[in-house]
C-alpha positions as CSV (number, residue, x, y, z in Angstrom):
1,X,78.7,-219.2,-73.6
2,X,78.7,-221.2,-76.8
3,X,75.6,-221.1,-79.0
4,X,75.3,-224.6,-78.5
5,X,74.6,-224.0,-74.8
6,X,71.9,-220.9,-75.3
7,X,70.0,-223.0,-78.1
8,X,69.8,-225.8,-75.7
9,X,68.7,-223.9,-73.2
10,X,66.3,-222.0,-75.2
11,X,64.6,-224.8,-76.1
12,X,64.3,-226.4,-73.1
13,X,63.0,-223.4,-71.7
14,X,60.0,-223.6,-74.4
15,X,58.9,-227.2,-73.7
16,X,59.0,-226.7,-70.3
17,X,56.5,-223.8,-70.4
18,X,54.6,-225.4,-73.0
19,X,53.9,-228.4,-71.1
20,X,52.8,-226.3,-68.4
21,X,48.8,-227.4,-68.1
22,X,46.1,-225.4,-65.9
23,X,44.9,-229.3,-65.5
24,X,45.1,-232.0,-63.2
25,X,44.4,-234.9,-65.2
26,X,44.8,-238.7,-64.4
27,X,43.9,-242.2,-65.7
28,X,43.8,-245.9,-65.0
29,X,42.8,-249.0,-67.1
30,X,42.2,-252.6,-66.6
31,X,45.1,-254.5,-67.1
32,X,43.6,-257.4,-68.8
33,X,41.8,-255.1,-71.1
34,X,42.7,-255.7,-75.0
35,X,42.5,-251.9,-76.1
36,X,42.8,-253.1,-79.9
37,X,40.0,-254.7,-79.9
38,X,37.7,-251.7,-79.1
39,X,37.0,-250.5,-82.7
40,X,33.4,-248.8,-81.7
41,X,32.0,-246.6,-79.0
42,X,28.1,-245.2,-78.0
43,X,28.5,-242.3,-75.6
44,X,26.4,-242.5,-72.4
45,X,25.6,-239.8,-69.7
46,X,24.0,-240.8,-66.6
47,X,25.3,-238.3,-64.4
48,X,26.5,-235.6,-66.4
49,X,25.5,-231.6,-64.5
50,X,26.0,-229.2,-67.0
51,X,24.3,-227.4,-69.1
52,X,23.4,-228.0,-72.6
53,X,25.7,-225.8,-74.3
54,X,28.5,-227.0,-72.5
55,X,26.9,-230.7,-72.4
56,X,27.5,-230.6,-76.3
57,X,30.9,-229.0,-76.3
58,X,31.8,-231.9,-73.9
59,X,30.3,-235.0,-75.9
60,X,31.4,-233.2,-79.6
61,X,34.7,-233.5,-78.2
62,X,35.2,-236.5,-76.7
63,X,33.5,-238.2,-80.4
64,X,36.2,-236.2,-81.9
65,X,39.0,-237.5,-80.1
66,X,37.9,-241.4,-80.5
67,X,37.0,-240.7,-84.0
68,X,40.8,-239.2,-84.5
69,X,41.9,-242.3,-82.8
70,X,40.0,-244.6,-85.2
71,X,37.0,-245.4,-83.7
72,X,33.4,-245.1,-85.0
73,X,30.0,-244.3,-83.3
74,X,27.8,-247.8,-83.3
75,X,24.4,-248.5,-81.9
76,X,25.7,-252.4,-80.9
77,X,29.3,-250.8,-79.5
78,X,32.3,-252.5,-78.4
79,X,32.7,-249.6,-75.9
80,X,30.2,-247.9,-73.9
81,X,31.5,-244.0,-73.1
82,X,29.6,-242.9,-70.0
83,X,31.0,-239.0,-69.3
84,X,30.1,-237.3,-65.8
85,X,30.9,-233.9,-64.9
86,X,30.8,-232.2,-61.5
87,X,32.2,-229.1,-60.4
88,X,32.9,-227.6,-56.7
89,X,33.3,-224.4,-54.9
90,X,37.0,-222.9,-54.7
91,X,37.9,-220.6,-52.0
92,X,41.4,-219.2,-52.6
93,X,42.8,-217.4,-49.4
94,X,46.3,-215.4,-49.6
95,X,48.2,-213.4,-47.5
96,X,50.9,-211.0,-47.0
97,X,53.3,-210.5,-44.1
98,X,52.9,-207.7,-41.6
99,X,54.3,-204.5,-43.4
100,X,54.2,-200.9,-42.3
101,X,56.8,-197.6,-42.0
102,X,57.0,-197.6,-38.2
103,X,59.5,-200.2,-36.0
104,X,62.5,-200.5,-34.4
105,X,65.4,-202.7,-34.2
106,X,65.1,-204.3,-37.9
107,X,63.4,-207.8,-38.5
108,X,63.7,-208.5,-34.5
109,X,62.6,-205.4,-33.1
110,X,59.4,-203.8,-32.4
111,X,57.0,-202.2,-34.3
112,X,53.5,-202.3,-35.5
113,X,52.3,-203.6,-39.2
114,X,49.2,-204.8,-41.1
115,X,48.7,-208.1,-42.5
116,X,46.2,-208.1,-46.0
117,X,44.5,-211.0,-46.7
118,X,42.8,-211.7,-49.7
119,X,39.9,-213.8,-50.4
120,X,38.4,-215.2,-54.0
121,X,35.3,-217.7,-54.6
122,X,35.3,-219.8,-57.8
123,X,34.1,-222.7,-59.0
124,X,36.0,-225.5,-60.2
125,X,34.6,-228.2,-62.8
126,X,35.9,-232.1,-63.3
127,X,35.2,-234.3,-66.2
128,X,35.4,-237.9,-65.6
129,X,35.3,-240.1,-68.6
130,X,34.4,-244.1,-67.9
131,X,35.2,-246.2,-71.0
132,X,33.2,-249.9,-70.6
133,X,33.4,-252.8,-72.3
134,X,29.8,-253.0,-73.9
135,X,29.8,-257.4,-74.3
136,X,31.3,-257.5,-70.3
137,X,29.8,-254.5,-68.7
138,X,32.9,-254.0,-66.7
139,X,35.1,-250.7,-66.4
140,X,38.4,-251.1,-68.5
141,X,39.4,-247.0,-68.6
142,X,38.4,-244.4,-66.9
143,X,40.3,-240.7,-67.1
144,X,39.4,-237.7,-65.1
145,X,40.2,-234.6,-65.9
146,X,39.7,-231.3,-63.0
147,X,40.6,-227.6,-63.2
148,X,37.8,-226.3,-65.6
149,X,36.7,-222.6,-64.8
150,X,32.9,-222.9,-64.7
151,X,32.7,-219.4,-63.7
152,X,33.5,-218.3,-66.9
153,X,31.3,-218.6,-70.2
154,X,34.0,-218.0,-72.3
155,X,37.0,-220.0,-70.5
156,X,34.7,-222.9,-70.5
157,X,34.4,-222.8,-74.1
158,X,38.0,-222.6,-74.8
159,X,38.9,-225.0,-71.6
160,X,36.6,-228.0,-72.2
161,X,38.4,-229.1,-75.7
162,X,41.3,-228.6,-74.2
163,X,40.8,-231.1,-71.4
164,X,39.2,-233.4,-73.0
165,X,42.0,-233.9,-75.4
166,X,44.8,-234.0,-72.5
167,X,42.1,-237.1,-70.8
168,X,42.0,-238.7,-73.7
169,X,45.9,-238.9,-75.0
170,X,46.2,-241.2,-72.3
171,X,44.2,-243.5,-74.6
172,X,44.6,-246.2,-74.9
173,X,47.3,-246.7,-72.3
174,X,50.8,-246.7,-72.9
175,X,51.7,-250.5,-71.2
176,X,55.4,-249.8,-71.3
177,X,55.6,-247.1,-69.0
């Protein structure tokens, strides 16, 4: 194979496992929205159930990622930021096929075997970020982000910038897609 070929390969190999994402995360927007003329933001949380360690790793980091794309916090905003969070249980059921040393005839025959199933609880956490237009009171964003371990102390504190960041490179939205 030519070096070429391997490098290539190589390095699609890379991006494809670093674009690999333990989130699902989705967005939609008004069309008639004008996105460049949203220059400030006040964050909102009516409905946010989390704790406030983890409340404050949420709204740092969504003022971050508006503040990194230009935006500034204002007490008579252009954009209201209501977040919400809610999480759900996870029951993950996996199996095996029967197995054992004992049968006759090969995959047809006869025989006896054990199936193994295999059973883990978890919980699951979603952010959902609402982005409003403060002078019209009317929804032009909204990105929602699910797949946060809530189970886990330290996950959460390593997950939650993370998703936050991949909701919020959605905005504002690419129109040319």
């Amino acid at each position: 194979m030519s070096k070429k070929y391997i490098l290539l390969l190589l390095a699609s190999a890379t991006l494809g496992l670093a674009s690999c994402s333990p989130f699902q995360v989705k967005s939609d927007y008004a069309e008639t929205a004008n996105f460049n003329s949203y220059k400030t933001y006040k964050l909102r949380i009516d409905d946010l159930k989390m704790n406030d360690i983890d409340q404050d790793r949420v709204l740092n980091e969504v003022s971050k990622q508006l503040q990194m794309k230009g935006m500034n916090v204002s007490e008579t905003p252009d954009l209201i930021v209501n977040v919400k969070a809610n999480h759900k249980k996870i029951q993950d059921i996996q199996g095996s096929r029967p197995y054992g040393m004992y049968g006759y005839g090969g995959p047809f025959g006869y025989g006896f075997g054990m199936n193994r199933t295999w059973t883990q609880n978890s919980t699951q956490g979603a952010l959902i970020l609402d982005l409003i237009d403060a002078r019209t009171q009317k929804l032009v964003w909204q990105g929602v982000g699910s797949g946060i371990s809530v189970d886990s102390p330290k996950s959460k504190q390593k997950q939650i910038p993370e998703i936050v960041a991949e909701i919020m490179a959605n905005y504002p939205p690419n129109r040319n897609k």
